[in-house]
C-alpha positions in Angstrom: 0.0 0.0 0.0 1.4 3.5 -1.1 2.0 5.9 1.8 -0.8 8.9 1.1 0.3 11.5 4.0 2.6 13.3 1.7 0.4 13.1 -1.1 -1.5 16.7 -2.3 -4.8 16.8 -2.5 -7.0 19.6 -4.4 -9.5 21.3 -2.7 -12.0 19.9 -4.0 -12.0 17.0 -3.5 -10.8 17.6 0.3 -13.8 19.2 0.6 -16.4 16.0 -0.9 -14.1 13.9 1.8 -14.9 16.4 4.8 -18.6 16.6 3.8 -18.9 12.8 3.2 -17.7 11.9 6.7 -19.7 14.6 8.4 -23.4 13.4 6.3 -22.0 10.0 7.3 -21.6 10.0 11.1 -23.4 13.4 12.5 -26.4 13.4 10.4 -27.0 9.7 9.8 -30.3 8.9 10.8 -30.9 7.1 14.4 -30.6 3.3 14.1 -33.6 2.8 16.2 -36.6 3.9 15.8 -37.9 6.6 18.0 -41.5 6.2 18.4 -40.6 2.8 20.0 -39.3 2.5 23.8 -37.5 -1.2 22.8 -35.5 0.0 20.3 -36.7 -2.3 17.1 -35.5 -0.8 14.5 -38.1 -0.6 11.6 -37.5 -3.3 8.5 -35.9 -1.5 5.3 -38.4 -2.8 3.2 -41.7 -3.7 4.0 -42.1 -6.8 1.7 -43.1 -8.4 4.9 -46.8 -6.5 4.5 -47.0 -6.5 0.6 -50.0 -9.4 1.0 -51.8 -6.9 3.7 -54.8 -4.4 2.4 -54.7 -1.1 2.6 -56.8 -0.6 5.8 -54.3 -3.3 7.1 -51.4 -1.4 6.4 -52.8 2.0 7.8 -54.1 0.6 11.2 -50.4 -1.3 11.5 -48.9 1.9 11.0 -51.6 4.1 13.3 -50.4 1.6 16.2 -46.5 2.0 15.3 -46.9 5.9 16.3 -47.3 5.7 19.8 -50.9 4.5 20.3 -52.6 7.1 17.8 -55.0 4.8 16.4 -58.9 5.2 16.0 -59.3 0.9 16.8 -57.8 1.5 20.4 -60.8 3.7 22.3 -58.5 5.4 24.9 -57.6 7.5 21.6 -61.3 8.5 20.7 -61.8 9.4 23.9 -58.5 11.8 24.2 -60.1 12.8 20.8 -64.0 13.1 21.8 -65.2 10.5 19.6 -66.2 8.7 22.1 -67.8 8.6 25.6 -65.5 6.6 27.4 -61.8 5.0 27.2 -63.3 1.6 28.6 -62.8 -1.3 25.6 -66.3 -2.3 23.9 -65.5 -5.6 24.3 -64.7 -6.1 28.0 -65.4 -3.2 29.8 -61.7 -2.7 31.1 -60.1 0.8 31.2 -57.9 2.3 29.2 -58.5 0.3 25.9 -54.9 1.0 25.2 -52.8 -0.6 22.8 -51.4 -3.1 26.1 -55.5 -4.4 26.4 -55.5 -4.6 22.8 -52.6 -6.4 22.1 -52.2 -8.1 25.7 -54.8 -8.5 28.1 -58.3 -8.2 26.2 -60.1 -11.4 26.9 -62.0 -11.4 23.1 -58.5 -11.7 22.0 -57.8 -14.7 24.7 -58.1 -17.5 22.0 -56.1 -16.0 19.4 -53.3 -14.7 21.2 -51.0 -17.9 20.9 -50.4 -16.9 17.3 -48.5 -13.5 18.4 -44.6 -13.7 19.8 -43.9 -13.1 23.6 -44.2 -8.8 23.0 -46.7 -7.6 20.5 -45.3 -4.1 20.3 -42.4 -5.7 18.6 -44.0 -7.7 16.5 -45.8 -5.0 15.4 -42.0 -4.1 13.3 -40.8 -7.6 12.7 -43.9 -9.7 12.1 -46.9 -7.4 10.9 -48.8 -10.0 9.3 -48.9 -12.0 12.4 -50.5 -9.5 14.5 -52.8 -8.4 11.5 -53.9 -12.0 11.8 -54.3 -11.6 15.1 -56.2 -8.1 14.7 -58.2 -9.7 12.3 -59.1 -12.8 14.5 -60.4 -10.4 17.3 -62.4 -8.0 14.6 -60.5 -5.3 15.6 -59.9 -3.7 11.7 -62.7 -1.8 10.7 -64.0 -2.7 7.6 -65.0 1.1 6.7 -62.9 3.7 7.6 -64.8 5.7 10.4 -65.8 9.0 9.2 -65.8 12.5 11.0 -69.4 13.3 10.4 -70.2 17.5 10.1 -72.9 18.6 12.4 -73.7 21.8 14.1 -72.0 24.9 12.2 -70.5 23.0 9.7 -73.6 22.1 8.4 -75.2 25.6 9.0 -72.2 26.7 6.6 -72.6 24.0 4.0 -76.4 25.4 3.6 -75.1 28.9 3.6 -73.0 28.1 1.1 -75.5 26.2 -1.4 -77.4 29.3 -0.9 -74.8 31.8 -2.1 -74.1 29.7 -4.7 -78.2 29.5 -6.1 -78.1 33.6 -5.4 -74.9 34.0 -8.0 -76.4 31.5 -10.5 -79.6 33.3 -10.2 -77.8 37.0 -11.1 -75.8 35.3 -13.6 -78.8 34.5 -15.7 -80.5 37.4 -15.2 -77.2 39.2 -16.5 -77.5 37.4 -19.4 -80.8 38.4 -20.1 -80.1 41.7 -19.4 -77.5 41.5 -22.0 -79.6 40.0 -24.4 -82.3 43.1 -23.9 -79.5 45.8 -25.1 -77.9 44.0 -28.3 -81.6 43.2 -30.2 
C-alpha cells in the first residue's frame, strides 16, 4: 500500500471527503426507531406487509406511532369520539394498545399466534399481528368517518345558498345583456 500522508490533495476533493464523513456520522439517521421504547428498528423494506390491504397497512402503521390509532378507544376518547376510554369488548379501562394487544379477553383464543411482546411484532412480524387483529375484529371494515354537524352544516347550507343567489344573477345578467344588443 502507497504511503498517502505526503500526497497533495486539491481542494475539491478535500472538501467531498470532509462533507462525506460529516453526512455520514453526525447526520445519519438514528438506528432505532424513535416512536418505540424497545428499540426495534423498523425493517428497510416492507415486503413483509405487501399481501396486507390497505386498511391493514394503515391501522399497523396508526399503532407504530405511539398509540394514535382510532381501533384503540383510549384515543377516541383523548379525541371526543367517544364517551369513554373503557374497551367495547370487555369493559376494562384504558382500551390501550397493552389491552389490545395483551390482556383483552375477546382476543384470549387468538393470542398464541402472536410472539412473547406484541409491540415488537408489530416491526418484525406485521402480518402476524394483522392475523391476530383480524381474529379479534379489531380492523374496521369502513374507515370511520368524521361526520359534520352543528356549524359546519349551518355553513354548508349557507354556502348552497350563495351559490343558487350568484347563478340566479348570472342568468338574469344574461338576459339583461340579451335586452341591449336586439
Amino acid at each position: 500500500m502507497l504511503d498517502q500522508f505526503d500526497t497533495a490533495i486539491d481542494f475539491a476533493s478535500a472538501k467531498n471527503v470532509v462533507r462525506k464523513h460529516v453526512l455520514k456520522t453526525v447526520w445519519a439517521p438514528p438506528n432505532v426507531h424513535v416512536s418505540q421504547p424497545t428499540g426495534i428498528r423498523p425493517p428497510p423494506r416492507r415486503d413483509k406487509e405487501s399481501g396486507l390491504t390497505r386498511r391493514e397497512r394503515v391501522v399497523l402503521a396508526q399503532l407504530r406511532c405511539n398509540e394514535k390509532s382510532p381501533i384503540l378507544q383510549q384515543y377516541l376518547y383523548s379525541t371526543g369520539a367517544a364517551d369513554s376510554e373503557a374497551c367495547l369488548t370487555c369493559g376494562a379501562s384504558p382500551g390501550n394498545q397493552d389491552l389490545v394487544l395483551k390482556e383483552c379477553p375477546t382476543g384470549a383464543p387468538h393470542r398464541d399466534s402472536l410472539p412473547e411482546n406484541p409491540r415488537d411484532a408489530l416491526w418484525t412480524d406485521p402480518v402476524r399481528v394483522v392475523e391476530f387483529l383480524r381474529a379479534c375484529d379489531r380492523i374496521p371494515v369502513i374507515p370511520i368517518v368524521w361526520r359534520r354537524t352543528g356549524k359546519n352544516n349551518n355553513n354548508n347550507k349557507q354556502r348552497e345558498r350563495e351559490r343558487e343567489r350568484r347563478e340566479i344573477e348570472r342568468d338574469s345578467m344574461k338576459e339583461r345583456q340579451r335586452r341591449v344588443f336586439f
